[in-house]
N, C-alpha and C positions, 0 to 999 in steps of 0.2 A: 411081683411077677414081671412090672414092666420095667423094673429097670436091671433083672437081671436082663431080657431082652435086648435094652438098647445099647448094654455095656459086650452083649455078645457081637451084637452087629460093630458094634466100632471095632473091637479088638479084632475080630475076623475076616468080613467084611471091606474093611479099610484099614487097619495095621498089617495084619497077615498077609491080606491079598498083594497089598504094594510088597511087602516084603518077597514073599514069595516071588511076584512078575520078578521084581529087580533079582533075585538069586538067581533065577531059570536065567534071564536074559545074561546075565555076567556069565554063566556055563558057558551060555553058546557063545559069545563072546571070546574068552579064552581059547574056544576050540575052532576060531578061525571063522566065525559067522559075522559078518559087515555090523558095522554098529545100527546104522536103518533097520536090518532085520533081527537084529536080537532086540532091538528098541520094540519093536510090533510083537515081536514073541510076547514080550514082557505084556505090553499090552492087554493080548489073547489068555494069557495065563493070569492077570487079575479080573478082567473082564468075566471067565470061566468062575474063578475062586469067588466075585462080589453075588454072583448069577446063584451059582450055590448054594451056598451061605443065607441070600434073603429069602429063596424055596426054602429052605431047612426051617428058618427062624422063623417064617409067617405061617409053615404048618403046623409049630411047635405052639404058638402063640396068639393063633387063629387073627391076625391082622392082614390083610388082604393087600398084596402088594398095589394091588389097582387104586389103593388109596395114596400111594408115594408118583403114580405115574399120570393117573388122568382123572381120576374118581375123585369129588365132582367135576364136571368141565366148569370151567369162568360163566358164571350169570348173569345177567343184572348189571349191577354195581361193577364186577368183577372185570366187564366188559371194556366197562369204561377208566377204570382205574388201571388195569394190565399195560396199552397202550402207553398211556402216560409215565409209566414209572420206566418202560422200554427205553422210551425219547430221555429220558434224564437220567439212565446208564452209560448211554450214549456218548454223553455230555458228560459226565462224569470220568468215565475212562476215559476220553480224551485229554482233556484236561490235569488227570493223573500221569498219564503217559509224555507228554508235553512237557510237564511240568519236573518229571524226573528220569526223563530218557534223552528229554530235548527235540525230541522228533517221533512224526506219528505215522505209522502204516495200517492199514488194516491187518490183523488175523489170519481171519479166513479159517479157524481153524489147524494153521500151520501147512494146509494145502500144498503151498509153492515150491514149498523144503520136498515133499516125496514127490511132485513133477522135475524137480531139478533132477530128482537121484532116480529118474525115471522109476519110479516106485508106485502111482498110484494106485495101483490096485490094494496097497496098504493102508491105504487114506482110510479106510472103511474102521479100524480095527480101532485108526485113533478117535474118530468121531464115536462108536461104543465105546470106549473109555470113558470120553469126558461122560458120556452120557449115562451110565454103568455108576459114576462118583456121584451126581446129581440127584441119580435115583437112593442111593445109601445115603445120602442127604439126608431127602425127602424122609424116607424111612427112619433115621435118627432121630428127626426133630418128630415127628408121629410118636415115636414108642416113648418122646422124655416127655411130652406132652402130659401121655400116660401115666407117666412113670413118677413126675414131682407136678401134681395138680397144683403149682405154690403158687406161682405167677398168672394174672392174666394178659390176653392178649389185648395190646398187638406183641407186647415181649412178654416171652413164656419162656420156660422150662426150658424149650426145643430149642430155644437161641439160644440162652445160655451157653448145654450142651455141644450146639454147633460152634460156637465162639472157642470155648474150649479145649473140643473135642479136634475141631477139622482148622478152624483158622488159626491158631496161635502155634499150631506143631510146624507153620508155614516160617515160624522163625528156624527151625532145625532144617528144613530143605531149602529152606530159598536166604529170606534176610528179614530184617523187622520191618522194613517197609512193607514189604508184600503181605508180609503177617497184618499189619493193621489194616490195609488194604482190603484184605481175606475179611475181617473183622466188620470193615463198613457193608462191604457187601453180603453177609450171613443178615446184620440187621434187615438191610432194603429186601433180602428176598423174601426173609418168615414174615416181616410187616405185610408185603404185599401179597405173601400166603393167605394172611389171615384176615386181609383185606377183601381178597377174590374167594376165598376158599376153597381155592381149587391148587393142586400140586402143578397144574400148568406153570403156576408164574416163576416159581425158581426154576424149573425147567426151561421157559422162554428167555428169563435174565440172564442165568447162566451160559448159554449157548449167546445171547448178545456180547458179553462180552468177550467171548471166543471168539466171534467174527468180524467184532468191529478194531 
């Protein structure tokens, strides 16, 4: 049952959805819409289609999305471990960044790009984006968890899947760097998932390296 689940959520979810934004946004595009807002269109049309899609599959499948978003919060252990692995992303992307850019800025986000194009009021659509990917994350590695009981954690099933699934297709849109990149970081966030056990932490890491 879970893994027709977690092969719907990828293919819909996160194939479809990207696919989709970028079709809608190349329309408006041709038809004379500025590349910044058919960029946020696209956005808003995966953002709508990921939104969807996890209502549909978590009713279908009785898995509660509050388990990919905040459910449990960081405890304990979790408290103390989250912090830490925050401080050595940090450091980590920097050092990645440095090391094959040559030079390091912060993120932010991307912020700077829609103040220049006097756009901020779009800024909103990009930060539910990233955070819309994070949560079908989350949600992936829960349903493979499910779905192939094989592995124990700290790596399970749900990494694999993500490794898979979401980092290595990073070689068809980006390059193999970023793909391996993609690859270090699926590791450090389901370790530190199932360190905290809480979906906070891919959630916290991921937006770190967004901003930093």
């Amino acid at each position: 049952m879970f893994k027709r689940a977690v092969l719907l959520t990828w293919g819909l979810a996160f194939i479809l959805a990207e696919i989709t934004g970028i079709g809608v946004s190349y329309l408006a595009y041709v038809q004379g819409v500025s590349g910044i807002l058919s960029g946020c269109i696209a956005d808003m049309v995966i953002i709508i289609v990921r939104t969807l899609t996890l209502i549909c599959i978590a009713k279908s499948y009785d898995v509660s999305l509050a388990y990919a978003v905040y459910k449990p919060l960081p405890m304990g252990r979790g408290l103390i471990i989250l912090p830490m692995v925050v401080f050595y992303v940090i450091i980590l992307d920097y050092l990645v960044t440095i090391v094959f850019y040559g030079s390091y800025s912060p993120q932010l986000l991307g912020i700077n790009y829609f103040i220049e194009q006097k756009l901020l009021w779009a800024f909103p659509f990009k930060v539910g984006y990233y955070f819309s990917e994070v949560i079908v994350m989350n949600y992936m590695y829960i349903l493979a968890k499910r779905a192939w009981p094989l592995l124990r954690p700290p790596i399970t099933a749900g990494t694999i899947f993500l490794v898979l699934g979401w980092a290595i297709p990073h070689i068809l849109t980006k390059n193999v760097i970023v793909a391996l990149y993609a690859i270090v970081l699926v590791v450090i966030f389901y370790v530190s998932y199932e360190y905290s056990k809480s979906p906070l932490a891919p959630i916290t890491l991921w937006f770190t390296i967004l901003i930093v």
